[in-house]
PDB file of N, CA, C, O and CB in Angstrom:
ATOM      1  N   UNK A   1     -12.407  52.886  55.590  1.00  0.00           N
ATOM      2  CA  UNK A   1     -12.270  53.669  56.803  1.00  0.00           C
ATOM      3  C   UNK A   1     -13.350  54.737  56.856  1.00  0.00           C
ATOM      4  O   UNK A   1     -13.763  55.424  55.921  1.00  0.00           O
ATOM      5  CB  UNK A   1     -10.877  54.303  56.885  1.00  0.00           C
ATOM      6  N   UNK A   2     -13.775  54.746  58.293  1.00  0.00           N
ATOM      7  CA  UNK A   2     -14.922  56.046  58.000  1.00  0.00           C
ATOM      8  C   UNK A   2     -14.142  57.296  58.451  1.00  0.00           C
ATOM      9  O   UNK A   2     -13.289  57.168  59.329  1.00  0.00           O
ATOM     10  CB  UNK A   2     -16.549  55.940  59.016  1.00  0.00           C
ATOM     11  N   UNK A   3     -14.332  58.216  58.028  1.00  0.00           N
ATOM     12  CA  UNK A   3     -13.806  59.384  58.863  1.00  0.00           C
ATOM     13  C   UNK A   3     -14.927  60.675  59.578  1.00  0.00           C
ATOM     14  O   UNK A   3     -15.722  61.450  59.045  1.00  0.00           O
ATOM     15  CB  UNK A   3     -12.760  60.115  57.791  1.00  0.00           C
ATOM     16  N   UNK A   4     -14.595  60.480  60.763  1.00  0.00           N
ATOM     17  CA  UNK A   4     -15.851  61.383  61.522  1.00  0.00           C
ATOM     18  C   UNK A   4     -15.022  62.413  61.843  1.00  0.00           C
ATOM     19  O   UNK A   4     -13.885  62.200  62.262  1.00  0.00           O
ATOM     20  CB  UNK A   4     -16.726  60.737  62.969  1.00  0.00           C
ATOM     21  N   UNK A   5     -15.630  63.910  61.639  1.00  0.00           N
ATOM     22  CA  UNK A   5     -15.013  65.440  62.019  1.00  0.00           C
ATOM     23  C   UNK A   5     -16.007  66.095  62.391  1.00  0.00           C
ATOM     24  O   UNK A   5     -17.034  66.082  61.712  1.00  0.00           O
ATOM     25  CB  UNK A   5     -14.312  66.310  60.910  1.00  0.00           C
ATOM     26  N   UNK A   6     -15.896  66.962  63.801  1.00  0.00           N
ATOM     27  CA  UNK A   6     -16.709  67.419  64.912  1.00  0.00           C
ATOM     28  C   UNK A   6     -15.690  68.653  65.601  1.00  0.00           C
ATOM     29  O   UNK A   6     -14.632  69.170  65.242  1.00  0.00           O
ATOM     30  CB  UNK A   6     -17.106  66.025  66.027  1.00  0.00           C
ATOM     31  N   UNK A   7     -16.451  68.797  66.583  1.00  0.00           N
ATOM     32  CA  UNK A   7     -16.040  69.417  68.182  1.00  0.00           C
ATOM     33  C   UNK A   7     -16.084  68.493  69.277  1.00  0.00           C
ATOM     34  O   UNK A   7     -16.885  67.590  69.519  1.00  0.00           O
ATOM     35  CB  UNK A   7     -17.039  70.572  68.704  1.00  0.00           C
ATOM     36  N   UNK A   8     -14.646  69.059  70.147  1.00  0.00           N
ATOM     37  CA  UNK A   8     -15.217  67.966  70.996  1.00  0.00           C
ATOM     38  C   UNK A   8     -15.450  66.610  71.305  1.00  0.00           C
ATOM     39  O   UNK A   8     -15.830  65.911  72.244  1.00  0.00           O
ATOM     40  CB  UNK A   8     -15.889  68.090  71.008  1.00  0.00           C
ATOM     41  N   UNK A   9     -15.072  66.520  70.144  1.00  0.00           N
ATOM     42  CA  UNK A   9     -14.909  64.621  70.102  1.00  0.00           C
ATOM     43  C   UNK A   9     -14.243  63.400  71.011  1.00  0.00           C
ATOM     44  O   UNK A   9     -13.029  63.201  70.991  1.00  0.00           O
ATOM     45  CB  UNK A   9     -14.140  64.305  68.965  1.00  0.00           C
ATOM     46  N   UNK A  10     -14.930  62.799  71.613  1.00  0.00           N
ATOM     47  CA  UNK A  10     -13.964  62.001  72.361  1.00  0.00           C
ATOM     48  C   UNK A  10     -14.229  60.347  72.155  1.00  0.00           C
ATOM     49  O   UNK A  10     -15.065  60.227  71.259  1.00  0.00           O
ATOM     50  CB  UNK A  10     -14.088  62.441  73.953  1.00  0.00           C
ATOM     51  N   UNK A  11     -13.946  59.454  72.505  1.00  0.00           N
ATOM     52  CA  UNK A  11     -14.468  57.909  72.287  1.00  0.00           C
ATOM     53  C   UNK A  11     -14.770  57.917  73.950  1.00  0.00           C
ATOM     54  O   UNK A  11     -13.935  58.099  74.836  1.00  0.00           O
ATOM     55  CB  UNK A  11     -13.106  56.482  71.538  1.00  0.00           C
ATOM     56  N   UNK A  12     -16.390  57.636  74.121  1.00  0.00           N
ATOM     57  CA  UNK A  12     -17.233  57.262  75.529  1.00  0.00           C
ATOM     58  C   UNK A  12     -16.972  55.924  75.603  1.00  0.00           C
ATOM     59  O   UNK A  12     -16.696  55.802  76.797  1.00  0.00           O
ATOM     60  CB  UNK A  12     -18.935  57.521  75.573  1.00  0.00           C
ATOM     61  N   UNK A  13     -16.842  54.450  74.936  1.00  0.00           N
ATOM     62  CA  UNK A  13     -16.509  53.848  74.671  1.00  0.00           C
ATOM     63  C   UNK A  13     -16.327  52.800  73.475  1.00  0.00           C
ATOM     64  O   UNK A  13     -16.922  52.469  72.448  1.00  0.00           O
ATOM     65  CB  UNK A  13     -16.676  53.869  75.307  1.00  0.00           C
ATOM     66  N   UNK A  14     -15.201  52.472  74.166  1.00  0.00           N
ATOM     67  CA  UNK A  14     -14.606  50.969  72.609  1.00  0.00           C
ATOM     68  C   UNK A  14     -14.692  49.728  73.357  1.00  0.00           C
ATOM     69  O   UNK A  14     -14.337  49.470  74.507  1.00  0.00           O
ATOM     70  CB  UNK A  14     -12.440  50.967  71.826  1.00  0.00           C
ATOM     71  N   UNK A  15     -15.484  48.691  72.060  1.00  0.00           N
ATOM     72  CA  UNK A  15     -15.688  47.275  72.509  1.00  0.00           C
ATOM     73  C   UNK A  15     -15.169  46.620  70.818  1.00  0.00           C
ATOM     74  O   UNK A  15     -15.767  46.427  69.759  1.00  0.00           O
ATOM     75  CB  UNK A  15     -17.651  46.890  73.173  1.00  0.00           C
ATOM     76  N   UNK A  16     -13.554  46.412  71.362  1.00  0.00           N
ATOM     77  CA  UNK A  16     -13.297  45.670  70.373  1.00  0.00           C
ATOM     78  C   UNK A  16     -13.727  44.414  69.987  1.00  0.00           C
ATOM     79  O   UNK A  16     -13.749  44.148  68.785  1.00  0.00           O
ATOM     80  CB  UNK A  16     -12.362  45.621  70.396  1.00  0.00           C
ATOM     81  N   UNK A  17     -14.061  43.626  70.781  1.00  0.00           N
ATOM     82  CA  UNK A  17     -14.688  42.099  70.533  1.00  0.00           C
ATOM     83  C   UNK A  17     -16.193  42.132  69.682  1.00  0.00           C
ATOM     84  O   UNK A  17     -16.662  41.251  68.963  1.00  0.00           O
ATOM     85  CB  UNK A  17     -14.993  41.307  72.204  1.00  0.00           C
ATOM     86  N   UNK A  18     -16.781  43.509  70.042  1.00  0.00           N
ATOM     87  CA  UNK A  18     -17.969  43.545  69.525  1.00  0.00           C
ATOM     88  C   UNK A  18     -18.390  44.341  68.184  1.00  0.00           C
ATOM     89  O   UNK A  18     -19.443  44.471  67.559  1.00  0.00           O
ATOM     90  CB  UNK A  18     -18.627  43.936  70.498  1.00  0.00           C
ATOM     91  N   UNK A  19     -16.432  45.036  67.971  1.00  0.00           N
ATOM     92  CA  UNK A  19     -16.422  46.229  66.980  1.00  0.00           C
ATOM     93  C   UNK A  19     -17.572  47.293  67.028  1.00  0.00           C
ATOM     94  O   UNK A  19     -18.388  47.617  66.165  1.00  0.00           O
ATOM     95  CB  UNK A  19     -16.442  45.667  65.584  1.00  0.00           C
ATOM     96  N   UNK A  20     -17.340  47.819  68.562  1.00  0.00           N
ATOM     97  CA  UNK A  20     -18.230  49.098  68.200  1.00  0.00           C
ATOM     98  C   UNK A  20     -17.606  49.977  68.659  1.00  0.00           C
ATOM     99  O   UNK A  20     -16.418  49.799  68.928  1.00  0.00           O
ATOM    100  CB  UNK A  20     -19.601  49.244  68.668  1.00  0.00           C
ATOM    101  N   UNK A  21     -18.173  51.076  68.863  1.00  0.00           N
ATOM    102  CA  UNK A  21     -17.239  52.605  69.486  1.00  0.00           C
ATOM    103  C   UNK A  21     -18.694  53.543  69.237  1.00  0.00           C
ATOM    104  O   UNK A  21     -19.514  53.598  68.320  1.00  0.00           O
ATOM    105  CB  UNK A  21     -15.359  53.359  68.167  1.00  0.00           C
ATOM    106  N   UNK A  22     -18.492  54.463  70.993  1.00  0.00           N
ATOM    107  CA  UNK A  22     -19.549  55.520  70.829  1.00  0.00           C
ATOM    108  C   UNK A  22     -18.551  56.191  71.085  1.00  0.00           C
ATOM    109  O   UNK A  22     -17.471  55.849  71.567  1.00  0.00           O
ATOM    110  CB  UNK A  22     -20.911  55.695  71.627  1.00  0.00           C
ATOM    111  N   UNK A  23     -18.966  57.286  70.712  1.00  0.00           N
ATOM    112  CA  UNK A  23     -18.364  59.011  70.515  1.00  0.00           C
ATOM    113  C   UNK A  23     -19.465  60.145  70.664  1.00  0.00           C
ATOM    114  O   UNK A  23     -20.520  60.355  70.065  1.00  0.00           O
ATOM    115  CB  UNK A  23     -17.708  59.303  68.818  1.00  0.00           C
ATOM    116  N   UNK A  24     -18.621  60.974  71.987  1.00  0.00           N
ATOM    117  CA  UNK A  24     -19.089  62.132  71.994  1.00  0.00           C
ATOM    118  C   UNK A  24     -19.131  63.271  71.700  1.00  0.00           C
ATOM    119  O   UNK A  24     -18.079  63.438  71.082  1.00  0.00           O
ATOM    120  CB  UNK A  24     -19.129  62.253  72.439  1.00  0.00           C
ATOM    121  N   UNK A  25     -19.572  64.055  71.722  1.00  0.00           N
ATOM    122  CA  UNK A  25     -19.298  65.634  71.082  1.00  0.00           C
ATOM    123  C   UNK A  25     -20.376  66.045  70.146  1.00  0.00           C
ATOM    124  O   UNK A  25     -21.552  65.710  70.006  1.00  0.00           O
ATOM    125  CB  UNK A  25     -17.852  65.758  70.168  1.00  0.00           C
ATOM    126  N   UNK A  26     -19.709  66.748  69.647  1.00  0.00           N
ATOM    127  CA  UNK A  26     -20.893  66.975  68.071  1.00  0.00           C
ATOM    128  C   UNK A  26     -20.392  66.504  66.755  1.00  0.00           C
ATOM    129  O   UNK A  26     -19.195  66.716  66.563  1.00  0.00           O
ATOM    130  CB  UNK A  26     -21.229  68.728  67.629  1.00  0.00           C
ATOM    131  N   UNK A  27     -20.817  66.120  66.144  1.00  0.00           N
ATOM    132  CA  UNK A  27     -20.318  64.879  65.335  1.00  0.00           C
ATOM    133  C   UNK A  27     -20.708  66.248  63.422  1.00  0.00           C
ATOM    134  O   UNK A  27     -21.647  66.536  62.680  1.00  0.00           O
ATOM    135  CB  UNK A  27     -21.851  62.694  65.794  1.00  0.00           C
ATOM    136  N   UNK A  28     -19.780  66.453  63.527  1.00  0.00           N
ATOM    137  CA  UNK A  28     -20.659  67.511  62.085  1.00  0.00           C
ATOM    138  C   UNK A  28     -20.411  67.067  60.058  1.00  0.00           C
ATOM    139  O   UNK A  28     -20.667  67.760  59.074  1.00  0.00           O
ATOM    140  CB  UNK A  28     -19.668  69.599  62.288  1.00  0.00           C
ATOM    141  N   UNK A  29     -19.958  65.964  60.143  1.00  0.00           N
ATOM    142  CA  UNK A  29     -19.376  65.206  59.298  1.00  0.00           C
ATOM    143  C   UNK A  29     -18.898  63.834  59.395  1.00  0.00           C
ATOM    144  O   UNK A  29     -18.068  63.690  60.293  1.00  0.00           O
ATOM    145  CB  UNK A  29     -18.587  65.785  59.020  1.00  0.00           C
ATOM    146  N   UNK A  30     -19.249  62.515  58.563  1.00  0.00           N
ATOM    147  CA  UNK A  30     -19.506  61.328  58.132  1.00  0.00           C
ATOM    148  C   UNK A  30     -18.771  61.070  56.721  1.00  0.00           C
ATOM    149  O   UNK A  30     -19.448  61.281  55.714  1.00  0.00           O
ATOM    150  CB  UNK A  30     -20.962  61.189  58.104  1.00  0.00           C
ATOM    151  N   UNK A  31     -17.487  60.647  56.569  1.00  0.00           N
ATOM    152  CA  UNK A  31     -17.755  59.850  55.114  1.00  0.00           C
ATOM    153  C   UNK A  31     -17.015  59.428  54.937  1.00  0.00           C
ATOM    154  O   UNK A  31     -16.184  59.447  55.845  1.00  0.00           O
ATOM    155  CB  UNK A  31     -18.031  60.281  53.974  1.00  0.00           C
ATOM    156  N   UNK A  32     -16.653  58.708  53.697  1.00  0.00           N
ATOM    157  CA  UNK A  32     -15.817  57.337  53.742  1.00  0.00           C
ATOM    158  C   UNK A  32     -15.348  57.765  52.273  1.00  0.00           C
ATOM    159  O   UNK A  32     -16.108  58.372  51.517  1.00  0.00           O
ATOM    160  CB  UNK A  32     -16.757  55.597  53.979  1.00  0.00           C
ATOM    161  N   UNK A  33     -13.876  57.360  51.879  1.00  0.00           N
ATOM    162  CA  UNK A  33     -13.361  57.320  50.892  1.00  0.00           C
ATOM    163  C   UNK A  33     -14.097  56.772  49.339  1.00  0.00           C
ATOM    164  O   UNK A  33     -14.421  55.588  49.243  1.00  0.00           O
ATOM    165  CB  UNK A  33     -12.392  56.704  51.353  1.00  0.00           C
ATOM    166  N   UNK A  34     -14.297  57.641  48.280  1.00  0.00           N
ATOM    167  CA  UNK A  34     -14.631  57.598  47.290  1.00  0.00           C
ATOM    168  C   UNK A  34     -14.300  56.109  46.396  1.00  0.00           C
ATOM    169  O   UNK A  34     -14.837  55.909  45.306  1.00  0.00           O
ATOM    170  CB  UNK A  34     -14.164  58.743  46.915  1.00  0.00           C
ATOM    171  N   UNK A  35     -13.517  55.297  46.911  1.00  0.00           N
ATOM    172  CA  UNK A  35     -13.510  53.752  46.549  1.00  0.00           C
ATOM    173  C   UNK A  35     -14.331  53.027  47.013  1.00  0.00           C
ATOM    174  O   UNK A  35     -14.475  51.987  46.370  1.00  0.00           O
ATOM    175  CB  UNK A  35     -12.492  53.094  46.834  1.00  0.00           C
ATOM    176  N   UNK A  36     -15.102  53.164  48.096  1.00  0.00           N
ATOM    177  CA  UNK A  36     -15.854  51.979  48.557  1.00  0.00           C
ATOM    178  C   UNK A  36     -16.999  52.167  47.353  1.00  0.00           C
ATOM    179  O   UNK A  36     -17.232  53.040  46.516  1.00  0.00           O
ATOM    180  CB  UNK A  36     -16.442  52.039  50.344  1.00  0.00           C
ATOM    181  N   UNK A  37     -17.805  50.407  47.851  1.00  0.00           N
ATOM    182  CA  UNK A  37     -18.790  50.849  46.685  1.00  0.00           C
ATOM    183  C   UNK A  37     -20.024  50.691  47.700  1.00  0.00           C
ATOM    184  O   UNK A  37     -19.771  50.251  48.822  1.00  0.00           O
ATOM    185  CB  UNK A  37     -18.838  49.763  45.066  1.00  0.00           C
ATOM    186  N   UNK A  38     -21.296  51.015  47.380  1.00  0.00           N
ATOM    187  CA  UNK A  38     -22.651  51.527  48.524  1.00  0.00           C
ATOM    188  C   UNK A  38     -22.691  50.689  48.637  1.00  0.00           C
ATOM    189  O   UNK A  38     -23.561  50.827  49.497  1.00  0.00           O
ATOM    190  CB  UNK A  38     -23.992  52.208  48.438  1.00  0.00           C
ATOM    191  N   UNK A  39     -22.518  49.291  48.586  1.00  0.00           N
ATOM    192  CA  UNK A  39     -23.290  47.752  49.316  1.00  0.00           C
ATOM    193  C   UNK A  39     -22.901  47.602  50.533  1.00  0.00           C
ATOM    194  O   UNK A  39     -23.497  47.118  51.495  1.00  0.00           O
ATOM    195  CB  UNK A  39     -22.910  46.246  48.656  1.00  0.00           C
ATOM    196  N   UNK A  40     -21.246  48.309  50.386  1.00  0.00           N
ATOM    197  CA  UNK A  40     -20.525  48.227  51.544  1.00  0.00           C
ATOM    198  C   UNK A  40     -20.875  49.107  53.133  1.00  0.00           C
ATOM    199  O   UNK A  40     -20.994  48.728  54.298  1.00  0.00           O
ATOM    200  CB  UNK A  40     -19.257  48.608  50.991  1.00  0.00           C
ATOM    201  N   UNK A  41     -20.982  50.929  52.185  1.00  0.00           N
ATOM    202  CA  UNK A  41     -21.299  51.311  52.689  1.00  0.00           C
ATOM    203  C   UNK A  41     -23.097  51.686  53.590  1.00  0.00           C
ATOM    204  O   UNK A  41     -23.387  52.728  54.178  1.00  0.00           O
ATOM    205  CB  UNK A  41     -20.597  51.687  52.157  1.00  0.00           C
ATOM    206  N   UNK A  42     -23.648  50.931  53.473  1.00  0.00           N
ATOM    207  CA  UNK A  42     -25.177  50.521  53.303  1.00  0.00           C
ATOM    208  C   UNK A  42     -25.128  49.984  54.515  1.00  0.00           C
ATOM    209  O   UNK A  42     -25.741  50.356  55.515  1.00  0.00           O
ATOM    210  CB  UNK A  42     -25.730  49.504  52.062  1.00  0.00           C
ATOM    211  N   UNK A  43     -24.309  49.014  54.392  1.00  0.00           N
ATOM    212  CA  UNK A  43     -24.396  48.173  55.577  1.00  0.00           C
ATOM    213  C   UNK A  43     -23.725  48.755  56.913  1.00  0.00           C
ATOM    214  O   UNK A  43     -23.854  48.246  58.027  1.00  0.00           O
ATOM    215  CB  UNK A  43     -23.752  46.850  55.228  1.00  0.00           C
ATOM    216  N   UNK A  44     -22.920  50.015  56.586  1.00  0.00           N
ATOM    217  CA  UNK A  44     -21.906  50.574  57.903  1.00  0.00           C
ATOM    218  C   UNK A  44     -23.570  51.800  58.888  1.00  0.00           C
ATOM    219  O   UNK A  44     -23.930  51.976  60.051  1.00  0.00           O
ATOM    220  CB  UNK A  44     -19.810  52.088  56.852  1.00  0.00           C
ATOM    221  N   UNK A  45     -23.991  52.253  57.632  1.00  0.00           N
ATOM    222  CA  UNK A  45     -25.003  52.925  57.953  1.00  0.00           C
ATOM    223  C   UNK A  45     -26.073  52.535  58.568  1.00  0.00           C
ATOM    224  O   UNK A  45     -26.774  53.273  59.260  1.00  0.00           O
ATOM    225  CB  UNK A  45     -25.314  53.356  57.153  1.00  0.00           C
ATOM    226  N   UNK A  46     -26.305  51.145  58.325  1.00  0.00           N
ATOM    227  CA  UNK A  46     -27.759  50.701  59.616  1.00  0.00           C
ATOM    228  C   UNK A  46     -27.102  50.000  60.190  1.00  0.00           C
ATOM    229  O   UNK A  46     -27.853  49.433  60.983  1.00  0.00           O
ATOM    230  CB  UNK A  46     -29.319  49.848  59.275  1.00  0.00           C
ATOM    231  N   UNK A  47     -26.015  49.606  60.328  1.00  0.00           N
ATOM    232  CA  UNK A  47     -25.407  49.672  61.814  1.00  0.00           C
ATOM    233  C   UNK A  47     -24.964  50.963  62.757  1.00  0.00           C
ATOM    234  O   UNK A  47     -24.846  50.981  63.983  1.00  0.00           O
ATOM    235  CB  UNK A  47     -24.218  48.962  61.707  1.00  0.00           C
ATOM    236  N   UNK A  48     -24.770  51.962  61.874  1.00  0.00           N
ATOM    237  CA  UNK A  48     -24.470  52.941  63.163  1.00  0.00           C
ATOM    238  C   UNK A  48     -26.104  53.755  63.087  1.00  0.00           C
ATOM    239  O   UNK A  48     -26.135  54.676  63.903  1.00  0.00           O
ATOM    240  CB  UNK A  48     -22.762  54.270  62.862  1.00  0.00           C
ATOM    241  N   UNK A  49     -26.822  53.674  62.656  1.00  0.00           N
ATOM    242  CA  UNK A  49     -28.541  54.285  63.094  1.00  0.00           C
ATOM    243  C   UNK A  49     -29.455  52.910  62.874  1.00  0.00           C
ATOM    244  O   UNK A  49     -30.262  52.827  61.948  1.00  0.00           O
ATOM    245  CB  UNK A  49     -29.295  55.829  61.759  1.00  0.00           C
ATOM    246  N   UNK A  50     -29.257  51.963  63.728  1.00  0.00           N
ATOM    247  CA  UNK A  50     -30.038  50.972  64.338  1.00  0.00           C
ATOM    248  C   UNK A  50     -31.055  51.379  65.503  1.00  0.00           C
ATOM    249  O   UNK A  50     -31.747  50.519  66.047  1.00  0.00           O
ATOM    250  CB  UNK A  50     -29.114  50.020  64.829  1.00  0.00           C
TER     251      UNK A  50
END
């Protein structure tokens, strides 16, 4: 699970078929539970800064 914490935050939109989601606001924190391992997380990261 990722967990994003901001101001302001809202979902601009969700495309479940395509699994994406934009979000607005100010976004001031990114991170994901201390179990995953980086191969996983590697791959969440150049998908969301493509």
């Amino acid at each position: 699970n990722l967990v994003i914490k901001g101001q302001d935050l809202g979902v601009k939109n969700l495309d479940l078929d395509q699994t994406e989601v934009e979000i607005q606001g100010q976004i001031d924190l990114l991170t994901y539970p201390a179990n995953r391992s980086s191969d996983s997380s590697r791959g969440v990261w150049e998908k969301i800064f493509k």
